[in-house]
VEXDREN-2710 file (C-alpha; in Angstrom, 1 decimal):
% VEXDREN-2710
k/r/px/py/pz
1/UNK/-37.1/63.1/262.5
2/UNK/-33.6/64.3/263.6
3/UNK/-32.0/62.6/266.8
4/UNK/-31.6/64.7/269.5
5/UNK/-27.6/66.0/269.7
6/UNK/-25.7/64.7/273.0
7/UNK/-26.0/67.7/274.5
8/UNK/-29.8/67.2/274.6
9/UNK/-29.5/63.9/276.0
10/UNK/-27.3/64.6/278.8
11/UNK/-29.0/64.2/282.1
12/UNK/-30.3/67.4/283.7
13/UNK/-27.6/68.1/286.2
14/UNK/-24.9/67.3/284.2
15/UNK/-26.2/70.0/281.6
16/UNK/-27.1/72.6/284.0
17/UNK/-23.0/71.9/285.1
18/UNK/-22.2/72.3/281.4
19/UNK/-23.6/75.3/281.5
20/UNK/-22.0/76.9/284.4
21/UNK/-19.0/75.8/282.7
22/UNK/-19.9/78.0/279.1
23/UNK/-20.4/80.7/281.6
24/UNK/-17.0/80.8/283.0
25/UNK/-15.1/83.2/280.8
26/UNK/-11.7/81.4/282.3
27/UNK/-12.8/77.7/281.6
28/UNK/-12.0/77.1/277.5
29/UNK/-14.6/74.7/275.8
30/UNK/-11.9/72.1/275.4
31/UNK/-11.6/72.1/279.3
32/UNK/-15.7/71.8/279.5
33/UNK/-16.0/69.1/276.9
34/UNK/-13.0/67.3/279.3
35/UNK/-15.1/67.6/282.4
36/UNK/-18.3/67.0/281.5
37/UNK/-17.3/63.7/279.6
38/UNK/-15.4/62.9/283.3
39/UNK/-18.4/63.5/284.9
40/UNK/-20.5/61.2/282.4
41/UNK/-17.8/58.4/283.1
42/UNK/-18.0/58.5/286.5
43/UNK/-21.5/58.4/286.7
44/UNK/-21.3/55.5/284.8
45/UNK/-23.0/57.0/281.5
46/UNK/-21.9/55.6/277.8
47/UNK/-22.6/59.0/276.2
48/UNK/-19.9/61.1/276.0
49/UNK/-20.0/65.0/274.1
50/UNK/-17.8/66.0/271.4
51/UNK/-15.9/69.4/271.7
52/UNK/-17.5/70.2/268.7
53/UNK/-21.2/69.7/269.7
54/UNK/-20.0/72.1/273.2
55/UNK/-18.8/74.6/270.9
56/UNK/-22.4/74.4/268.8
57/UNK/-24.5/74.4/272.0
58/UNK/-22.2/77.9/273.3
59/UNK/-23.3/79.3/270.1
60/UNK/-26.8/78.5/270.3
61/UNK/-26.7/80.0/274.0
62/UNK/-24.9/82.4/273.1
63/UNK/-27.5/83.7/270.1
64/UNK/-30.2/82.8/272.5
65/UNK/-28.9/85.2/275.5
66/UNK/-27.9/88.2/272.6
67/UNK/-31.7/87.9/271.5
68/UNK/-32.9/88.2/275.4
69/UNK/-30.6/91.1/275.7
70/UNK/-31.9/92.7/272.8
71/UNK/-35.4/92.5/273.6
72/UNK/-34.5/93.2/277.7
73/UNK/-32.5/96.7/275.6
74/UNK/-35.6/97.0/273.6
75/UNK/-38.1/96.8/276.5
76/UNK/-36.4/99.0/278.6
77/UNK/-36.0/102.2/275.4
78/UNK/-39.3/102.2/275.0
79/UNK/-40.5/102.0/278.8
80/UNK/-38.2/104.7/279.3
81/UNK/-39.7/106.1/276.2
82/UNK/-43.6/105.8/276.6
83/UNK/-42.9/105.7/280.5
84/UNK/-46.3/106.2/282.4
85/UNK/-47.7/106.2/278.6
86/UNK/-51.8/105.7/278.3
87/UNK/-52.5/102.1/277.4
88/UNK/-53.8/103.3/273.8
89/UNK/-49.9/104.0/273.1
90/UNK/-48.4/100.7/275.4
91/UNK/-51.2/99.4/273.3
92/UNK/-49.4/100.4/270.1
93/UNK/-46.2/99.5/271.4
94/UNK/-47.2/95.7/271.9
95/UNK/-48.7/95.6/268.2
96/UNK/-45.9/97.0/266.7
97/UNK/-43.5/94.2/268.3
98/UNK/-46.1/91.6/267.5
99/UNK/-46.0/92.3/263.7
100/UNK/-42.2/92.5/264.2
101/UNK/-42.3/88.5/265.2
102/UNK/-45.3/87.6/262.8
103/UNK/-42.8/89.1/260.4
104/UNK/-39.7/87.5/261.6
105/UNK/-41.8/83.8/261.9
106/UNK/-43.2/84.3/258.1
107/UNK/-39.5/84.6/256.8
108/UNK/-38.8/81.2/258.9
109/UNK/-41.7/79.5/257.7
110/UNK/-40.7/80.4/253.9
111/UNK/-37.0/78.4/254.6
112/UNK/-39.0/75.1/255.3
113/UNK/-38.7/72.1/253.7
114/UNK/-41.8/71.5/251.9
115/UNK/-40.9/67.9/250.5
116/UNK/-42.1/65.8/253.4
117/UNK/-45.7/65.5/253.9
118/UNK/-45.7/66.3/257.8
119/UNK/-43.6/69.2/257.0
120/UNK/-45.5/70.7/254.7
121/UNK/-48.8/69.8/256.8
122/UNK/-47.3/71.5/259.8
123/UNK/-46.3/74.4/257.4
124/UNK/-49.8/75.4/256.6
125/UNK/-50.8/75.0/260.5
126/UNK/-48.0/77.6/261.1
127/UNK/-49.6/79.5/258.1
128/UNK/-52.8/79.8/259.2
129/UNK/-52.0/80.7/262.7
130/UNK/-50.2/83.4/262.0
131/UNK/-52.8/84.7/259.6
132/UNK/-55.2/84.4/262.0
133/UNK/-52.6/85.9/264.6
134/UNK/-51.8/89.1/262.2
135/UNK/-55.9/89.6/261.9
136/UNK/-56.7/89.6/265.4
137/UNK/-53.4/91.9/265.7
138/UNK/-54.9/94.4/263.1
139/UNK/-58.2/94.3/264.6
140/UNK/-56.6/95.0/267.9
141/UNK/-54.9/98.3/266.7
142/UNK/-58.0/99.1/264.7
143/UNK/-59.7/99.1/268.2
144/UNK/-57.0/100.9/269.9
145/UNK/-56.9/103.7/267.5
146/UNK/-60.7/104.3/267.7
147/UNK/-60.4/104.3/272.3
148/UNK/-57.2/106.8/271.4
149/UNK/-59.8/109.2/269.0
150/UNK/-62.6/109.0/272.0
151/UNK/-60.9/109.9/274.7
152/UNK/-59.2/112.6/272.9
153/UNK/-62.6/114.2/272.0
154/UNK/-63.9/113.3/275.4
155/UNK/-61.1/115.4/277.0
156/UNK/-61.1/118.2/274.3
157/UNK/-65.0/118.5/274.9
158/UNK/-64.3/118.6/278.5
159/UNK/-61.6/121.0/277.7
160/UNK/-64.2/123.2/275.9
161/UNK/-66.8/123.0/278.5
162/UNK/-63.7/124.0/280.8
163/UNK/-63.1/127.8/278.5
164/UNK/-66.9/128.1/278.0
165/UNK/-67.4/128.3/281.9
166/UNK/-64.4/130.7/282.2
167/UNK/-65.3/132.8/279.4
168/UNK/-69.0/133.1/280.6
169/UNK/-67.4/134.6/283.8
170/UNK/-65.1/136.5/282.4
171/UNK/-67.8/138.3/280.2
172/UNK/-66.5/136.8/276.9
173/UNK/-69.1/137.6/274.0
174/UNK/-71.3/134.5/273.3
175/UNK/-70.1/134.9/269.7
176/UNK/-66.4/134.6/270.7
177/UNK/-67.4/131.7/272.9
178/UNK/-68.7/129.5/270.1
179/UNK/-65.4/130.8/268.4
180/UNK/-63.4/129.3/270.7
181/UNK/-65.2/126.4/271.6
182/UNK/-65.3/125.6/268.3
183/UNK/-61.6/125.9/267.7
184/UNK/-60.9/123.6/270.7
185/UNK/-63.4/121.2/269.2
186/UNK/-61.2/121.2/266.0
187/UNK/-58.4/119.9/267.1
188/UNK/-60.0/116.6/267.9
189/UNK/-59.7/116.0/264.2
END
């Protein structure tokens, strides 16, 4: 197993100060490396950080926060999108983004070593999770689907009820009623 870096043993306060520090646009990674291995001497610690592990763990950050950016981007399109959409199509939504990350985790799990046993144990864990994740995922959207197709003939045959009243009033022919009716029917397929 792989030792944690020194950035992940630094004590808690000391890394949530490091991270201020990434965050200050004005303050180089040279200058944060300096201070933060000040503030581990004069806390008395024997660990100090290399400007080269700093300049990993900005990267890192920095990937992490462009992926929470994108998915914050992402979130807000399609709200603004679907907006006050039915839950059939937020429904959608959702299982479109979930096979997204299945997708995405399947192409991680294939870059794994497979030589160790625990790796390759913990492989087909990962494996069968997400298989079992992307069937309960289909079956979701299978169910979605058919909710979507009822309440669309529900309202359609509600919709037809709605014309046959009105045309009854109206003096509409009985034939042209089933006509109608019969075309409003139709679109629910």
């Amino acid at each position: 197993m792989a030792q944690a870096s020194s950035i992940e043993r630094l004590p808690a306060d000391i890394k949530s100060r490091l991270q201020e520090l990434l965050q200050d646009p004005r303050v180089t990674q040279l200058d944060v490396t300096a201070r933060i291995n000040e503030l581990l001497e004069a806390e008395g610690h024997p660990d100090r950080i290399s400007k080269s592990a700093v300049n990993r763990y900005a990267i890192k950050m920095a990937e992490v926060g462009e992926k929470l950016r994108q998915s914050r981007d992402v979130a807000s399109m399609f709200i603004a999108r679907v907006g006050a959409a039915p839950q059939g199509q937020m429904g959608l939504l959702i299982n479109e983004i979930l096979r997204t990350l299945a997708f995405d985790i399947s192409l991680k799990i294939q870059d794994a070593d497979l030589k160790e046993p625990e790796t390759l144990a913990a492989t087909i864990d990962q494996v069968k999770a997400l298989a079992l994740a992307v069937q309960r995922l289909e079956q979701s959207a299978t169910i979605n689907v058919k909710r979507e197709n009822e309440i669309r003939k529900a309202a359609l045959e509600q919709a037809a009820e709605a014309v046959e009243k009105t045309a009854k009033q109206a003096g509409v022919s009985a034939e042209a009623i089933q006509m109608i009716r019969r075309d409003v029917l139709m679109m629910a397929v």
